[in-house]
Structures are given as C-alpha cells and as structure tokens.
C-alpha positions as CSV (number, residue, x, y, z in Angstrom):
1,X,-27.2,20.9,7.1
2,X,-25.8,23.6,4.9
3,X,-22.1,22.1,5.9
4,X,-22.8,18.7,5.2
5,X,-23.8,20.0,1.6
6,X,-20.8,22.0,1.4
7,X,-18.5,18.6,2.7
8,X,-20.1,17.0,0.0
9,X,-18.9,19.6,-2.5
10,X,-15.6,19.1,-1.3
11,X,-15.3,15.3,-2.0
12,X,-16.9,15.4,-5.3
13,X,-13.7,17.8,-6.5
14,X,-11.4,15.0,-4.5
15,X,-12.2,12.8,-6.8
16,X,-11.9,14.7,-9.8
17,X,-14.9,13.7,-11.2
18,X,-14.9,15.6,-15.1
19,X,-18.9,16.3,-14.9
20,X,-18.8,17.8,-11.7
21,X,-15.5,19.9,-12.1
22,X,-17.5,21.4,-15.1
23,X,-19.7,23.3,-13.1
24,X,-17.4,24.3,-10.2
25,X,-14.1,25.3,-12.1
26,X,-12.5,26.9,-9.2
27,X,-12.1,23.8,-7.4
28,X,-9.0,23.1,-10.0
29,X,-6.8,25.4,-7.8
30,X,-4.6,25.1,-4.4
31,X,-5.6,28.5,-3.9
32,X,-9.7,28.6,-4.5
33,X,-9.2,24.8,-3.2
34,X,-7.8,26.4,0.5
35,X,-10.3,28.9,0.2
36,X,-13.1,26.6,0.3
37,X,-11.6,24.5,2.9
38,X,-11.0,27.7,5.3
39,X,-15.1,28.8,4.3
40,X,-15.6,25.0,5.6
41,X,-13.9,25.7,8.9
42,X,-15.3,29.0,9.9
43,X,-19.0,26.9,8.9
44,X,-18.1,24.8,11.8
45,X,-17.7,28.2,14.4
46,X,-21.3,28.3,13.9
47,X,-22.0,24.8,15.3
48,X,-22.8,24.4,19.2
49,X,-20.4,23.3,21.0
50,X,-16.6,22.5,22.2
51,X,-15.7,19.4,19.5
52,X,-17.1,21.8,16.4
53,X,-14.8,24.6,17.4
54,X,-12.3,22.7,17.6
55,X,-13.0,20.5,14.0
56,X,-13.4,24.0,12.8
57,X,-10.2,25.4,14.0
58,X,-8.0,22.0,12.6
59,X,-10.5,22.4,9.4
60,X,-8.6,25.9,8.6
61,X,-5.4,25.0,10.0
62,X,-5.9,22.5,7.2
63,X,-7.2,24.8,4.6
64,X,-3.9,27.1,5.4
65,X,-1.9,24.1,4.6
66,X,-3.5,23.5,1.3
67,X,-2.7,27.0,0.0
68,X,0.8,26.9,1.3
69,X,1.4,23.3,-0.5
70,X,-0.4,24.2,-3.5
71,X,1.6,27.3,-4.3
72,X,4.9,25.2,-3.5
73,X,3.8,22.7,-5.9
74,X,3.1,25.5,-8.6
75,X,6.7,27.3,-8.0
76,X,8.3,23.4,-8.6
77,X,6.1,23.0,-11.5
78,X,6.6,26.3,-13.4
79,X,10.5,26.0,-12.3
80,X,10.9,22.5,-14.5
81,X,10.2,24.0,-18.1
C-alpha cells in the first residue's frame, strides 16, 4: 500500500505539475529525484516474492541511472554559460 502511494508521488513530479512541486521541492533535482527512485526500490525488497525482488533491483538500477544522467546533464548545463 505504502508503495503504491509513494509510485504515485513519483508520477505527480513527472508531470511537473506547479501545485504539487510546491509542496515537494526536492523532486526538482536528478539527485533527490534518484534518491527517491532508489527509496522506491529497496520498498519493493520488502514485498513477497521472486518478481518484487527483481522490480526492486531494476527499480534502483534505474534510480542509479537517474543520478548519473542528472549530474551529466548539470556539468553540460553549467559548461554552456
């Protein structure tokens, strides 16, 4: 239940949606963004069974990703003053 909530969370700062970015701030950033996304995985290791581990272990592979890309994309953004 408390993941689904969480998913949800996740979504709404997808979308970029003003009212809801408000309220969560942190979701603006790669790095808080990845960090969120990794919480998300290790959410899943608490799931039964084979298919959640495994969703959980792709879901921080992911989240590992997002930080890696994020701060790539904020190097080539501070480098085009």
């Amino acid at each position: 239940m408390k993941f689904r909530f969480f998913s949800i969370l996740l979504v709404l700062s997808e979308f970029r949606i003003d009212r809801f970015l408000r309220y969560v701030n942190f979701m603006k950033h790669g790095l808080a963004r990845g960090l969120y996304i990794i919480f998300l995985g290790t959410l899943m290791f608490g799931q039964e069974g084979i298919v959640e581990i495994i969703v959980g272990a792709i879901v921080i592979a992911l989240g590992v990703l997002y930080i890696i890309v994020g701060r790539k994309m904020k190097y080539k953004v501070e480098g085009e003053d």
